[in-house]
Each structure stands twice: as structure tokens, then as C-alpha cells.
N, C-alpha and C positions, 0 to 999 in steps of 0.2 A: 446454303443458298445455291440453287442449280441455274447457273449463266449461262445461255447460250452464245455458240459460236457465232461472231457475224458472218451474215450470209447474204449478199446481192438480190433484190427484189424480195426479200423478208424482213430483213433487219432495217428499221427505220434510223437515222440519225437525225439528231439535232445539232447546229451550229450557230455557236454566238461569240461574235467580234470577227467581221470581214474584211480586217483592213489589209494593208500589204504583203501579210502571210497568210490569213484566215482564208480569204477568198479561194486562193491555189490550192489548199490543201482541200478544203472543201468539196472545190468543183471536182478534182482528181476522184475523189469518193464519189459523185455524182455517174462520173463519166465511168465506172467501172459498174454501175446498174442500182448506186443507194439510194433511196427516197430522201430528200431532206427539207426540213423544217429549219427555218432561219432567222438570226434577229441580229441588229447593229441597231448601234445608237443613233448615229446617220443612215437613213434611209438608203437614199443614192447609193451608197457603198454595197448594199444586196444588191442591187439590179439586175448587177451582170447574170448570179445565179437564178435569181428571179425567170429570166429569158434562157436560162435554161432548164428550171421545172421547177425550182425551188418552193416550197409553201414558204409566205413571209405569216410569224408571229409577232405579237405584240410587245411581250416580254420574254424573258429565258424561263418562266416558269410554264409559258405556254409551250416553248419551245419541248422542253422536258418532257411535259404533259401529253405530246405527242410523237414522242420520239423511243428509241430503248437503249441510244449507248448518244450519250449529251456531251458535246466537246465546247471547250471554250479558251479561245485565244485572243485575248483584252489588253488593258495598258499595265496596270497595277495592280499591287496584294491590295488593294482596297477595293477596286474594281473586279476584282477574284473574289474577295470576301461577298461582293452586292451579288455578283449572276449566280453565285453557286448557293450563298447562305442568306439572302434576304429576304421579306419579305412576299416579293416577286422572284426570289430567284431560284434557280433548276433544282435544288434541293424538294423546295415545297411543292413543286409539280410531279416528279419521279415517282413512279409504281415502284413499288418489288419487284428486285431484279434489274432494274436499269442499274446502269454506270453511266457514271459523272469520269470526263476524262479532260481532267487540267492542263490545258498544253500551255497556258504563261507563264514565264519564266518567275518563280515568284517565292516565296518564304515557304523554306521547307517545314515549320510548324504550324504555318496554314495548312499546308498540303494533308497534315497529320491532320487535325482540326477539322477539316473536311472530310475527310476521311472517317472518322472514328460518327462525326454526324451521322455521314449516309450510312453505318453501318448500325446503327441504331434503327435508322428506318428501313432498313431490308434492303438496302441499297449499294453500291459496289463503286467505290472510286479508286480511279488512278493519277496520280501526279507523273506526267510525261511531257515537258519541254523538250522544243527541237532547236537545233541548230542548222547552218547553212544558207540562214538570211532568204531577201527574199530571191534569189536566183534558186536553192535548194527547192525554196517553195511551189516557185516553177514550174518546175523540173522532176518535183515529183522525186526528190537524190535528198531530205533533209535527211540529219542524225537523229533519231529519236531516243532519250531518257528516260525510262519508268522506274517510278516508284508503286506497290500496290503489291497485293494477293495474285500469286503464280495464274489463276484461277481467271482473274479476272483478263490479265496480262494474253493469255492465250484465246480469251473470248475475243479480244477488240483488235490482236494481231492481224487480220484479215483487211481492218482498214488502215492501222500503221502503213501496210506494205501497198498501199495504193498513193500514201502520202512520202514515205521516207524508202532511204536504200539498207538505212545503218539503224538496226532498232535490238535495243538492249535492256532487260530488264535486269534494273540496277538493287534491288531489294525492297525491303519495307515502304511502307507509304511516307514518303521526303525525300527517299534514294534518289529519286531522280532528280531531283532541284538541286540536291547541293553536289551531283553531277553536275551537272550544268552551270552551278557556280567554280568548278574548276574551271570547267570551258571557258567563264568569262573570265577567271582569271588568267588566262593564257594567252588570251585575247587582247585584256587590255596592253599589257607589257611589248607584244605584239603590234596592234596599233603603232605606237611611237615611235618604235624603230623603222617600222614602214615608212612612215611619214617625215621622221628625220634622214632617213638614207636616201630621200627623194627629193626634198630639200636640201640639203648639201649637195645633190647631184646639181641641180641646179644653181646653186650659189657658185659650183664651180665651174660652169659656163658648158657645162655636159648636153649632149641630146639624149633625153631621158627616154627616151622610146627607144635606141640601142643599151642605151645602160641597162634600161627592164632586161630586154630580152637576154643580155649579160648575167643578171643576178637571179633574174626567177626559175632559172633553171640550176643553179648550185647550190651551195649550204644555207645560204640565205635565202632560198624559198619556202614560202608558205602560202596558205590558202589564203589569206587575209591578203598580202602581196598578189596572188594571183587572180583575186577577185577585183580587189579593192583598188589596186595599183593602176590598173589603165581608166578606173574612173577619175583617180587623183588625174592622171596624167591626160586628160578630156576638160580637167577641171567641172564634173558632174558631181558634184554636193549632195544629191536628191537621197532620199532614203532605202536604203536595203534595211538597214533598222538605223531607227532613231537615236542621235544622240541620248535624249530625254529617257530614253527605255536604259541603255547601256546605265548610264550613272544610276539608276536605281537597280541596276543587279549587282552594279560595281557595291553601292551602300549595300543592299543587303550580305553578300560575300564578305565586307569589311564587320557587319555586324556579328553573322555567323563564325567568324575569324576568332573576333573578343571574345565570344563566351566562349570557346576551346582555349584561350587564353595563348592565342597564336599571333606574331607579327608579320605582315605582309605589307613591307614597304614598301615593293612595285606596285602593288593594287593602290598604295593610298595614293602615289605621286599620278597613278595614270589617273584617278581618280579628279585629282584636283587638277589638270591639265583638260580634262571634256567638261568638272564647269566653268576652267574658263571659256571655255567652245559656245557655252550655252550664255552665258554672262556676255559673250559678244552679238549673240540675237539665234544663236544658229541652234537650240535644241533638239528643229525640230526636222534636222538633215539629218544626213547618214551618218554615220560614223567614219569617213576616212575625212568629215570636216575638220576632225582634228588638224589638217594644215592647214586651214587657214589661220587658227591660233596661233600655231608655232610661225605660221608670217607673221601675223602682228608682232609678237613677240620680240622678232629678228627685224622689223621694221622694212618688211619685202613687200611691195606692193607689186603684187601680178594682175 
């Protein structure tokens, strides 16, 4: 199968799910000269691309139908499974020679599964989660993971690098997902100690705004801390990614884990600590809500 390179004002794309990352990554490919065809489940949420050229389709199979390299970044493996493999979705639209390019973070045996599909139908998929939340998305600075054919990898690299700073292709078609289940599990373990070293900062009568500027520049720095830290410290909850998304790549990394016959205690307890976050009403914040649980917890009312 001969893929062409993407190329600005030939290579059309298609994009479905524009929520808090989709959008950025998108319009970035926009604004560097790609056509794009679009679809979300909430309207509203296209708009903004909309107003600036975007075609709106109906479903992701229309999307597909008119596009030649189809990306989609959604909630769920199940919501993965609907746009790429269902009845309506980007699979049953795609010519020969499109690529399907999986950017949610999701089960690296879907990504297989998808895969091995479209390569039945003449068709070329990658599984490529990013990372760097939605500030990376921004910014046009996410990490990009692939999984997929060298082939295909080199075809779509041209609009990676309009979305991401850091883009790696990781191997076979899964490689990238259970990359990026590392990521998350780095992550969560991360979280708690952010959030506990900011909390004890405070329980012991500290102004956290020098403590930060004390700890995020030594051993104890990280990106999570340097992102996430001055929104703790704003007390801004709002979403760079959603609780509700985190706990289901925490579960599937826990799943992935079992069947290599692996234990990862820090994944389970970080695990059970964000659904208590979600069991308190907060799913559907960001992730450094994690303190407001360990308030409760600690019986801190701020």
C-alpha cells in the first residue's frame, strides 16, 4: 500500500472529539494550511473550528469519507471502538490508503483490533496517545506515542509536528498505548505526592507560594508540580484532563499489569484515592482535584 506524505493544502484531514485537547490539536493542523472535516458529539464544542473553515460532518464516517489521514481523540475504549469500528464509524467511510490515527489514550488490544481491520480494508492505522494535558495542547509542546507501520508513521509525521514537540514511534500497532500506560503510571504515584507535599505545607501554617518556588526547582520537581501546582495553589479544579478519563487509563494499566502477571501497588492505591475524588462529585475536574479528597479525608476545610 503506497501512503502519501502529508502535505498542507493537499492532504485533507478529518477530526472527531473537540473537546479540551481535540480542539488545539486540530486547529494547530488548520492553521499550518490542512483542510479539515469535523465532528463531536456536542455541536457547540466545533464552533470555534467551524469559524475558522472547518467543514462540520454528521458522523465520523462522513468525516472519513472525506478526509485521507482521520484522527480521533474521544472519552473511551468504547467510544474508540463506536468512531473508528461502527456502523457509522471512520473505518466504514475510509478509501484505500487513508489512515486512521488513534490519539485516546486507550487499550492497546483495541489499537491492535483496529488495526489489523483497516488493514483488511486497504487501510493504514496508527495508535498515538499524547501527553501534556491540555496546556501541551495549546501549545502545540504535547509528547506524542505511536504505535503502527514505519510507513505509515512517516506519512502522518508532518501533522504530529504541527501538534506535538516530542514524537516517537514506539513499535508495533499497541506500542504506543502501553507507552503511555507507563506515562500514566508515573503519573498517578506523582499526583499524591504533589498534592500531599502541599497539604502538609499547609497544615503546617507555610505560605505555599514560597514553598512552591522552594521545591519546584529541586529534586522534588516535576512537571505535574509545575503545571498542576499553582492551580492547586489558585485552588482551580477545572480540567486539563478529567478525573473520570485518568481512572480509566489507571484501570486499564491495572488490567494490562494482570495479564503480564505484574503487581503495581502504587497504581492501585493511586487508583483508589481518584475514585474517591469521583465518589465525592468531582469526576469531572482535573486531576490535581485529587486535594480536595485528601481534605476531606484529613477533615480540612479550605
Amino acid at each position: 500500500m503506497t501512503i502519501a506524505i502529508a502535505t498542507p493544502g493537499t492532504t485533507r484531514i478529518g477530526w472527531i472529539g473537540t473537546g479540551v485537547m481535540g480542539r488545539w490539536m486540530c486547529q494547530h493542523a488548520m492553521a499550518k494550511g490542512y483542510a479539515a472535516t469535523v465532528f463531536n458529539r456536542s455541536r457547540e464544542k466545533v464552533q470555534p473550528l467551524l469559524d475558522l473553515g472547518a467543514t462540520y460532518a454528521d458522523s465520523p464516517k462522513q468525516v472519513a469519507a472525506n478526509s485521507d489521514v482521520i484522527f480521533a481523540i474521544v472519552g473511551f475504549p468504547k467510544d474508540v471502538r463506536e468512531v473508528f469500528l461502527g456502523r457509522d464509524g471512520a473505518l466504514a467511510g475510509a478509501k484505500a490508503g487513508a489512515i486512521l490515527v488513534e490519539m485516546t489514550t486507550s487499550e492497546p488490544s483495541l489499537a491492535k483490533e483496529i488495526y489489523e481491520a483497516a488493514k483488511a480494508k486497504g487501510v493504514a492505522s496508527l495508535d498515538a496517545p499524547v501527553s501534556g494535558g491540555d496546556v501541551g495542547a495549546k501549545n502545540a509542546a504535547l509528547s506524542i506515542m505511536i504505535g503502527g507501520d514505519k510507513a505509515s508513521v512517516a506519512a502522518v509525521t508532518p501533522l504530529f509536528e504541527t501538534m506535538g514537540k516530542t514524537i516517537i514511534h514506539q513499535g508495533a500497532a499497541g506500542a504506543g498505548q502501553h507507552t503511555k500506560m507507563v506515562n500514566q503510571i508515573l503519573i498517578s504515584s506523582t499526583m499524591i505526592a504533589v498534592c500531599e507535599g502541599l497539604l502538609y505545607g499547609y497544615k503546617a501554617g507555610l505560605d505555599l507560594e514560597t514553598v512552591f518556588k522552594s521545591v519546584s526547582v529541586g529534586a522534588a520537581g516535576s512537571k505535574a508540580l509545575e503545571v498542576l501546582g499553582p492551580r492547586i495553589l489558585a485552588r482551580n479544579f477545572e480540567p486539563g484532563f478529567y478525573v473520570e478519563h485518568f481512572i480509566k487509563d489507571m484501570g486499564i494499566a491495572l488490567a494490562e499489569a494482570e495479564k503480564m502477571n505484574l503487581s503495581l501497588p502504587g497504581l492501585g492505591l493511586a487508583k483508589q484515592l481518584y475514585e474517591a475524588v469521583r465518589a465525592q462529585g468531582y469526576g469531572r475536574k482535573g486531576t490535581q482535584a485529587l486535594m480536595l479528597a485528601l481534605e476531606t479525608l484529613n477533615h480540612i476545610s479550605r
